[in-house]
C-alpha positions as CSV (number, residue, x, y, z in Angstrom):
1,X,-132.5,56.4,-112.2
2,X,-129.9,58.0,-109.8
3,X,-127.1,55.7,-111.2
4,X,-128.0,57.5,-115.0
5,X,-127.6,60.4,-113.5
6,X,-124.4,60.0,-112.1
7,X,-122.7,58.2,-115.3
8,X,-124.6,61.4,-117.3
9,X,-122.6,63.7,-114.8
10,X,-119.4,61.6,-115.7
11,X,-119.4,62.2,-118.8
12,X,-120.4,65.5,-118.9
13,X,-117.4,66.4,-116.6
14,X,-115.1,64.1,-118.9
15,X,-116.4,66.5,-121.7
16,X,-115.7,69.7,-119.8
17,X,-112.7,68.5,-119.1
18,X,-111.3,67.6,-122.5
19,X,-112.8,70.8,-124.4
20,X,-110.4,72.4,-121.5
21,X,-107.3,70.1,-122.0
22,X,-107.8,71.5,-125.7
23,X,-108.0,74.9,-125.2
24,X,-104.6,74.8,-123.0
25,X,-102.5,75.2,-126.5
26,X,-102.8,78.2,-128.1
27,X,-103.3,77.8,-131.8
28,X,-100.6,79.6,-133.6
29,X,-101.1,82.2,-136.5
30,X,-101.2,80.4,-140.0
31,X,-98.1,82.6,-141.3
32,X,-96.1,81.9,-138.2
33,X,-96.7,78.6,-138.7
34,X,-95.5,78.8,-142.2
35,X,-92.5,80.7,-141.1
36,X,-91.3,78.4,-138.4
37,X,-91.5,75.3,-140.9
38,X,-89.1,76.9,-143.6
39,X,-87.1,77.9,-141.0
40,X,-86.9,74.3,-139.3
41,X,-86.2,73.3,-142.7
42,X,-83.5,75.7,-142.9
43,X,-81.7,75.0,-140.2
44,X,-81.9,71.1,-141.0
45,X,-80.4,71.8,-144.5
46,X,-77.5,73.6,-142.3
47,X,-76.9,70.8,-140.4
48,X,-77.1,68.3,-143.2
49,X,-74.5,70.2,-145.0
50,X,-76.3,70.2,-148.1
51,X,-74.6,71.9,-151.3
52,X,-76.3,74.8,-152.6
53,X,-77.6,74.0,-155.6
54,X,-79.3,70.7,-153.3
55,X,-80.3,73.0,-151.2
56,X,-82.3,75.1,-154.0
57,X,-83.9,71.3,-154.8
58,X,-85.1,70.8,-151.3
59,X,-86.0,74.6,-151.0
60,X,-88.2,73.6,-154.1
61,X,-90.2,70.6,-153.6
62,X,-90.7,71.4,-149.6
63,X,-92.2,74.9,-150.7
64,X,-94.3,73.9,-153.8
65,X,-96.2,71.4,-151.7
66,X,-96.8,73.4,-148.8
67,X,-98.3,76.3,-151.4
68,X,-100.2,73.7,-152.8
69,X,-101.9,72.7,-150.0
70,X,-102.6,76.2,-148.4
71,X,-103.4,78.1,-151.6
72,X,-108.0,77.1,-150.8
73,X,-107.5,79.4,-148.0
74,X,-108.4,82.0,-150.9
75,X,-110.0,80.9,-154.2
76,X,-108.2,83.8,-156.3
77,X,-104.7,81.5,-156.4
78,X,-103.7,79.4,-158.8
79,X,-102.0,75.8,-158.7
80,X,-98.0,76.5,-159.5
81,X,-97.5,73.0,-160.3
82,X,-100.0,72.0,-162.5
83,X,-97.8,74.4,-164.6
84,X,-94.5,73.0,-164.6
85,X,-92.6,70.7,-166.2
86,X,-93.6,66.9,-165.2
87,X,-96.1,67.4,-162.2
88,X,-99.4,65.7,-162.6
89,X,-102.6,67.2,-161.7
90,X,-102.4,68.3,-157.9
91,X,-105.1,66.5,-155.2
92,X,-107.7,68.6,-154.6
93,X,-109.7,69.1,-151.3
94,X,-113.1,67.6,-150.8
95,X,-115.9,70.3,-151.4
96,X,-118.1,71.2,-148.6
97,X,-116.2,69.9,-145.8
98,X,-113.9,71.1,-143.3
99,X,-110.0,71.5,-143.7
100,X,-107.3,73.4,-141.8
101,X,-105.2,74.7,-144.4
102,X,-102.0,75.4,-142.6
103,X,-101.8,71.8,-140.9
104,X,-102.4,70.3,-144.3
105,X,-99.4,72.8,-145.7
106,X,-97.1,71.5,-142.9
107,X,-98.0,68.0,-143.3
108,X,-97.1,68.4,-147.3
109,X,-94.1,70.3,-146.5
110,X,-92.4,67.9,-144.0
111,X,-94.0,64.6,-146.2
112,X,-91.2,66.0,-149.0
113,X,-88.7,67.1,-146.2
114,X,-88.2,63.6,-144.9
115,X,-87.3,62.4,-148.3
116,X,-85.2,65.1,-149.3
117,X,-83.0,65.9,-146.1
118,X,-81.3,63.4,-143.7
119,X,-81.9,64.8,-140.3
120,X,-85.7,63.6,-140.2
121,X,-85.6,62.7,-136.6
122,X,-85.4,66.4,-135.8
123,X,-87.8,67.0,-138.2
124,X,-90.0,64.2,-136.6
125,X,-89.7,66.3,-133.2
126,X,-90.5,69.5,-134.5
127,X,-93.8,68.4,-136.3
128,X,-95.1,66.1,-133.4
129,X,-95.1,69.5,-131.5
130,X,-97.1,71.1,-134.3
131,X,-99.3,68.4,-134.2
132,X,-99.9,68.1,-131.3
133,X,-101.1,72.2,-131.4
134,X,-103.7,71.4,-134.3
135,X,-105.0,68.3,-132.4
136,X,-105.7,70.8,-129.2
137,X,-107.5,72.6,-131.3
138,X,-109.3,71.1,-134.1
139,X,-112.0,68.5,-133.9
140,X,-110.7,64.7,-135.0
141,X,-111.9,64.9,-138.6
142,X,-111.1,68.4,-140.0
143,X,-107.5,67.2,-138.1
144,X,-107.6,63.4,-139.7
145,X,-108.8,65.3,-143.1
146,X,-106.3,68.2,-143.5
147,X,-103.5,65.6,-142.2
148,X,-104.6,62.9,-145.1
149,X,-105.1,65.9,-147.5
150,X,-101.5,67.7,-146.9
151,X,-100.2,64.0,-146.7
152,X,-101.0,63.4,-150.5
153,X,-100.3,67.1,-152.2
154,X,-96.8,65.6,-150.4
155,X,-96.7,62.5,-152.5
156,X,-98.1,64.2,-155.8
157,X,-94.9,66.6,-155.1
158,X,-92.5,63.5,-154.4
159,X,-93.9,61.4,-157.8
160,X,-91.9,64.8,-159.5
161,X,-88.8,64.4,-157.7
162,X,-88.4,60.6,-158.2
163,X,-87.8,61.5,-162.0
164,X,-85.9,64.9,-161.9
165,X,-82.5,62.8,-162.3
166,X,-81.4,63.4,-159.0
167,X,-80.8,59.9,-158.0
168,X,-78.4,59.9,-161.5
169,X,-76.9,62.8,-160.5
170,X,-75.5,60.4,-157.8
171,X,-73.8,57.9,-158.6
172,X,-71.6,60.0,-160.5
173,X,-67.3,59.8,-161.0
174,X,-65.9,62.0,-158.8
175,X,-64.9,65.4,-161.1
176,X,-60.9,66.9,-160.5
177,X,-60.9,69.3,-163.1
178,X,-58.3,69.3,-165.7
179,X,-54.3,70.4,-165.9
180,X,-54.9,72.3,-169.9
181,X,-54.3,75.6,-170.0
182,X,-57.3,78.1,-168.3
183,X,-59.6,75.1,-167.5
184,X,-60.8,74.6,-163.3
185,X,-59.0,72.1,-160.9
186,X,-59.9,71.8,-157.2
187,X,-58.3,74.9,-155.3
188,X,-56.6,76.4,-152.6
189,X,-56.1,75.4,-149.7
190,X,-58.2,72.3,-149.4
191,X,-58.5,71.8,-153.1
192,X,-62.2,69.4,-152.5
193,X,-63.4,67.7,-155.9
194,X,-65.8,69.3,-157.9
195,X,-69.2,70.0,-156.5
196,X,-72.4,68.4,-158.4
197,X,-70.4,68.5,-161.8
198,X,-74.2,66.8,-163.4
199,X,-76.4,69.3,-161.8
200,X,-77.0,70.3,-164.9
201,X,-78.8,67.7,-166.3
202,X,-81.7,67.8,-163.5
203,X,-84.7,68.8,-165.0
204,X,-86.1,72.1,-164.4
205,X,-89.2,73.5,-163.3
206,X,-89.6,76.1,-165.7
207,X,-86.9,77.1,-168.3
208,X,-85.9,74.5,-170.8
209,X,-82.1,75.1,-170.5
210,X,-79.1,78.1,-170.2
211,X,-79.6,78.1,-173.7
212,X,-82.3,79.9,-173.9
213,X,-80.9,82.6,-171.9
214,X,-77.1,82.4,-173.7
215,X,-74.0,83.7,-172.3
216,X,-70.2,85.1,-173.9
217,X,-68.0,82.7,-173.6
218,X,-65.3,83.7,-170.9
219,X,-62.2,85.6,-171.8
220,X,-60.0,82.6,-173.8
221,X,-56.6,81.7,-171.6
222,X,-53.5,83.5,-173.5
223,X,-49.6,83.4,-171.9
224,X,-49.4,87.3,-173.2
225,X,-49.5,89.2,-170.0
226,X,-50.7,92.2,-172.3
227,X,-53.9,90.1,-172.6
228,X,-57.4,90.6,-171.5
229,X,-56.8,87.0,-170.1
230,X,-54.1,87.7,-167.7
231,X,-55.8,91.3,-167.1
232,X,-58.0,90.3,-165.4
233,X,-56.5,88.0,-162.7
234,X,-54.2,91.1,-162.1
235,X,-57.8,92.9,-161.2
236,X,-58.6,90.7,-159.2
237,X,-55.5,90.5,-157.3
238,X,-55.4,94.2,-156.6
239,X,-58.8,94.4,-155.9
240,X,-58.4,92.4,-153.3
241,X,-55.3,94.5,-151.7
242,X,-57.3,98.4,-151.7
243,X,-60.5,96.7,-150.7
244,X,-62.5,99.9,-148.4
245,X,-64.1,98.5,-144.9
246,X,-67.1,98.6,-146.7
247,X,-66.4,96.3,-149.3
248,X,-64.9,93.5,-147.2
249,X,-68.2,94.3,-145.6
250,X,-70.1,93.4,-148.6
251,X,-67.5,90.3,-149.3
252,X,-67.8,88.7,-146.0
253,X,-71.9,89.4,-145.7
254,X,-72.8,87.2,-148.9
255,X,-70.2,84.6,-148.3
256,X,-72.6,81.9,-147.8
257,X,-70.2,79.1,-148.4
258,X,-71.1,76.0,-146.5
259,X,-67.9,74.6,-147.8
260,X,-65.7,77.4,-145.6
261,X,-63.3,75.1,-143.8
262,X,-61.0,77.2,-140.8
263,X,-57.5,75.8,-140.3
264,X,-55.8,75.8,-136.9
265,X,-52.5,74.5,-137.2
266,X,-53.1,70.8,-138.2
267,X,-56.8,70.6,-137.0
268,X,-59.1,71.5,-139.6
269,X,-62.9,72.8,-138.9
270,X,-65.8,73.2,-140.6
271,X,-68.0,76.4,-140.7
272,X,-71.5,75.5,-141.4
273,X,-73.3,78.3,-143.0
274,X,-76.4,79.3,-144.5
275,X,-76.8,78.9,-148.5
276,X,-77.0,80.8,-150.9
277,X,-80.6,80.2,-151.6
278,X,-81.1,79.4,-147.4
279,X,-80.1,83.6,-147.4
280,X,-82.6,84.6,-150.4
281,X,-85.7,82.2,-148.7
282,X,-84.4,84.5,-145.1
283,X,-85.0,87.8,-147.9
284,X,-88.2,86.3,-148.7
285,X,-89.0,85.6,-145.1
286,X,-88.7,89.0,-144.4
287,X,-90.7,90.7,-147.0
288,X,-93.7,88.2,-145.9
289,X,-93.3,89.5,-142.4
290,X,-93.2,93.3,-143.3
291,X,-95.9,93.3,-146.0
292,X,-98.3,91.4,-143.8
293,X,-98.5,89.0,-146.5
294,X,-100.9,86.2,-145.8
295,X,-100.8,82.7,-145.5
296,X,-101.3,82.3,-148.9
297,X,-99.2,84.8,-150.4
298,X,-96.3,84.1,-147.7
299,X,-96.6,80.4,-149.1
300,X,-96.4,81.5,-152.7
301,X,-93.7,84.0,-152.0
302,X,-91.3,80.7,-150.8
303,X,-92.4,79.1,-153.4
304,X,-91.9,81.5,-156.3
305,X,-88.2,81.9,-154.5
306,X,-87.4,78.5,-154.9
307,X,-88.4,77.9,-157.9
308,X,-86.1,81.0,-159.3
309,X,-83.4,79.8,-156.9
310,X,-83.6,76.2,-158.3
311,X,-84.0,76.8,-162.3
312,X,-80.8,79.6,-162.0
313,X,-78.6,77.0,-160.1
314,X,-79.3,74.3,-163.0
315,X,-78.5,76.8,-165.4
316,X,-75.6,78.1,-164.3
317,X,-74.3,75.1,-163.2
318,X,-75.1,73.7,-167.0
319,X,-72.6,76.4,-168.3
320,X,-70.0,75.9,-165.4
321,X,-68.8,72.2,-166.3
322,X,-69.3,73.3,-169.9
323,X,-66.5,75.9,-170.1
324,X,-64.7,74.4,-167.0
325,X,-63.1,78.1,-166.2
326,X,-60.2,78.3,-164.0
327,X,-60.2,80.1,-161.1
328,X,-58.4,83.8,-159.8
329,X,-56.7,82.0,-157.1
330,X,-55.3,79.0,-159.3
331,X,-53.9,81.6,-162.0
332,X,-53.2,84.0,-159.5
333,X,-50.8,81.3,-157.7
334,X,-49.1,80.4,-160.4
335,X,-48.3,83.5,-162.6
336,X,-48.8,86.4,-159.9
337,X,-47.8,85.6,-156.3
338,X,-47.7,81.9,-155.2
339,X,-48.7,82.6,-151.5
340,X,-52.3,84.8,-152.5
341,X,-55.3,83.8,-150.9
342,X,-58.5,85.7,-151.7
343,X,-60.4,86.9,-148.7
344,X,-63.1,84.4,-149.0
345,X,-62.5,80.9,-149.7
346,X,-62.8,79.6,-153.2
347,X,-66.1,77.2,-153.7
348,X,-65.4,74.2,-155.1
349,X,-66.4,74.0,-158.3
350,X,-65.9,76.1,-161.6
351,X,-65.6,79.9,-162.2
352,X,-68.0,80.9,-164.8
353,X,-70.8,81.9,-164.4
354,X,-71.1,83.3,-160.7
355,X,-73.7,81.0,-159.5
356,X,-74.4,83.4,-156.2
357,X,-75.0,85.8,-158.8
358,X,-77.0,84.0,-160.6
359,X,-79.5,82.8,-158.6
360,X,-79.6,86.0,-156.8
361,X,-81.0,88.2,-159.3
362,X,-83.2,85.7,-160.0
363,X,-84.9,85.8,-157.0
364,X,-84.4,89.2,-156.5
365,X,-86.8,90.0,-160.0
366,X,-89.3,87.5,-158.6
367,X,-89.9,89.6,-155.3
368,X,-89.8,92.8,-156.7
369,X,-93.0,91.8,-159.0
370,X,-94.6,90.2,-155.8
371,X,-93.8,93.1,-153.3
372,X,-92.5,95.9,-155.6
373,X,-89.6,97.6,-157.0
374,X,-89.0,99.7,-153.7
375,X,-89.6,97.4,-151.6
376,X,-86.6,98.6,-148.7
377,X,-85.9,96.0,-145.8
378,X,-83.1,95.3,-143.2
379,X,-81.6,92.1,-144.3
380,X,-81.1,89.8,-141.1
381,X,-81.3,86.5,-142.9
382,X,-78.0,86.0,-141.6
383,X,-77.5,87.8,-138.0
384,X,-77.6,84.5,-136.2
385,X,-75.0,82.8,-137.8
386,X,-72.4,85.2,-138.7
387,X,-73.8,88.5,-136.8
388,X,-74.3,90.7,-139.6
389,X,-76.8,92.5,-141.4
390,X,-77.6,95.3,-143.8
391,X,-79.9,97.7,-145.1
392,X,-81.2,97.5,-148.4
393,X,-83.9,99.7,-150.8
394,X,-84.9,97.4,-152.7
395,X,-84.1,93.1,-153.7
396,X,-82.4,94.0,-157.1
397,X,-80.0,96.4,-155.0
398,X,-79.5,93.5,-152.8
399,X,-78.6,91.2,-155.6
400,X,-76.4,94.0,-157.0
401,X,-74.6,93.8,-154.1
402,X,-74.4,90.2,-153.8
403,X,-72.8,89.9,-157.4
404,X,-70.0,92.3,-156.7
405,X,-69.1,90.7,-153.7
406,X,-67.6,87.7,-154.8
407,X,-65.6,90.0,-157.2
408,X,-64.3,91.8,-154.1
409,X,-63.9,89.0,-152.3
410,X,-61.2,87.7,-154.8
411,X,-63.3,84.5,-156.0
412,X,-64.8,85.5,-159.2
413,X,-63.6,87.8,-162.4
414,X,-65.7,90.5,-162.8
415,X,-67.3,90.0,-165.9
416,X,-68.1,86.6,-164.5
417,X,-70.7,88.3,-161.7
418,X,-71.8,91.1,-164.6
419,X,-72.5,88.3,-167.4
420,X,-74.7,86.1,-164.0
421,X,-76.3,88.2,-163.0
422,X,-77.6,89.7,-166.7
423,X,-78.7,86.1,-167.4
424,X,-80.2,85.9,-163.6
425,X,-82.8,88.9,-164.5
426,X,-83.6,87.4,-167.6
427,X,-84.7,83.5,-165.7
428,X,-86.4,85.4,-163.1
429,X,-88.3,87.5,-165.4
430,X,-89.0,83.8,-167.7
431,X,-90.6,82.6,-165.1
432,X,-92.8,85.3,-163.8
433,X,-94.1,85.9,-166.9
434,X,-94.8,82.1,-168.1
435,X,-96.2,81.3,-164.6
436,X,-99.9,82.3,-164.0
437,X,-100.1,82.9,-159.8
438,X,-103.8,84.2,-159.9
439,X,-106.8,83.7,-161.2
């Protein structure tokens, strides 16, 4: 009878001990949670030196599936992807048993990331920490459930990108433009091949194509230097000599090219950089954080983002190798002043339309419906990498400013940024208008 005592005393203690061992990680907030993952995912798409309009793709899938498994934390949202284009019918939880939401949302977000990014060991050593939080704190089955749950709203996500054409996007030619008159070829002063020259044949989420959403076709090249033609290169080359303080500012500030390569002497290096779409998922970020959004909204906020960000890009990019436009700094070099260099370095791939601009006022018109149309923040998606931030009253100032600046910064005409950004709006309202967020 003493012996059952003991061994009852045992295992008491062992109990004791291990309810302790789990209470010694504190369980972070479901929206810091949610935060840290994009931002992991960020910094891997940095790393990985993915183009932008790959970037927007990863942004995409990663985002969708992480919405898709948090959105039961409130009954009021709707699925996103049973809504788009080529998704089937999302997993749902089982009813009347126990899930946590956010573990499931990071298990569905990194299930995509490792298929979509290289860099899955550092990944793999984020999320074991994660993990190992949630299993501190959870009981084995709501932690084995909300795992196995987030696990396949991962793989629904993944059957989607497997036939997006992304793999055919691949095993393209490599694309070096054209010598006839006012068409692109690679640039100075590294003049790199033509980036994702198919892009736009991926399928998108929402929008059928750029057609629906039509553009003027770009100024047609002429030889008269009375022409609107070469006009405009000369506006561009004197824009870029009585830039203010200010508007290198702006120029350097929206950059986001991870293409920029720095030259020192005969030693190259290359800047990596957030995106594009890596700075408007930081914008999102940061209205999450000063609304107080929830988990739920927070998720559907990145999503919403990258969906804009990732239908504008194909878009754009459908026009771009469609009219092939020539660049300032190619016309600039050979009828103007043959040792110009605009202030920011050329991107390489065609002229019209802006794609920053693009995709900027895109997401810029999804936010403001989410948050609202004064919605004024201090933009520090990109103090750690470049040490600069500013002050904006609203996202479609933001994207105002953001189209300009690749005018000022000598890489885009200006009716290029004015004509993107026009057809941005009109994606970003599309989709908030076709997509149904609540019920």
């Amino acid at each position: 009878m003493k012996a059952i005592h003991i061994l009852a005393l045992v295992f008491i203690c062992f109990l004791a001990v291990s309810c302790k061992q789990k209470q010694k990680i504190k369980l972070k907030s479901d929206t810091d949670v949610l935060h840290e993952n994009v931002d992991q995912l960020t910094q891997v798409i940095i790393y990985d030196a993915f183009s932008p309009p790959v970037a927007s793709r990863i942004y995409g899938y990663t985002t969708l599936a992480a919405y898709e498994a948090i959105r039961f934390q409130n009954p009021k949202y709707n699925s996103i992807a049973n809504q788009l284009k080529g998704f089937k019918t999302m997993p749902l939880p089982q009813k009347g048993l126990s899930y946590n939401y956010a573990l499931a949302a990071t298990k569905a977000l990194f299930t995509v990331a490792h298929k979509v990014t290289f860099s899955v060991d550092t990944l793999q050593r984020y999320e074991d920490k994660l993990y190992a939080m949630y299993k501190a704190n959870l009981d084995d089955s709501t932690y084995a459930r909300s795992v196995a749950f987030g696990e396949a709203v991962g793989k629904a996500v993944l059957g989607r990108a497997a036939f997006d054409n992304y793999l055919k996007t691949r095993g393209k030619p490599r694309f070096l433009g054209s010598n006839e008159n006012g068409k692109w070829r690679p640039t100075a002063p590294d003049y790199l091949d033509g980036v994702e020259f198919c892009w736009g044949t991926m399928e998108t989420f929402v929008v059928r194509s750029s057609s629906d959403f039509p553009l003027p076709p770009p100024t047609p090249y002429s030889n008269d230097k009375n022409s609107e033609y070469f006009r405009q290169n000369v506006e561009v080359y004197e824009q870029s000599k009585k830039n203010t303080p200010e508007q290198i500012e702006i120029a350097k500030f929206w950059d986001d090219n991870p293409f920029v390569i720095q030259h020192n002497g005969h030693m190259m290096f290359v800047n990596k950089k957030i995106t594009p779409g890596g700075h408007w998922i930081g914008i999102t970020a940061i209205a999450c954080k000063k609304s107080k959004a929830d988990a739920a909204k927070t998720a559907q906020a990145y999503a919403m983002t990258a969906i804009a960000l990732y239908d504008s890009f194909i878009c754009g990019w459908q026009i771009k190798y469609v009219t092939e436009y020539i660049r300032p700094v190619t016309v600039i070099n050979d009828k103007i002043d043959p040792k110009w260099l605009p202030m920011l370095q050329t991107p390489p791939f065609p002229e019209y339309p802006s794609g920053h601009s693009d995709i900027s006022a895109a997401s810029a018109v999804v936010l403001t419906h989410m948050f609202g149309d004064n919605f004024a923040f201090q933009d520090t998606s990109d103090l750690r990498y470049i040490g600069m931030q500013r002050h904006f009253k609203s996202f479609l100032q933001a994207s105002d400013e953001t189209s300009i600046s690749r005018f000022y910064g000598g890489i885009h005409y200006r009716f290029s940024v004015d004509a993107a950004a026009k057809q941005g709006r009109q994606i970003g309202e599309y989709i908030w208008n076709t997509l149904k967020l609540q019920n």
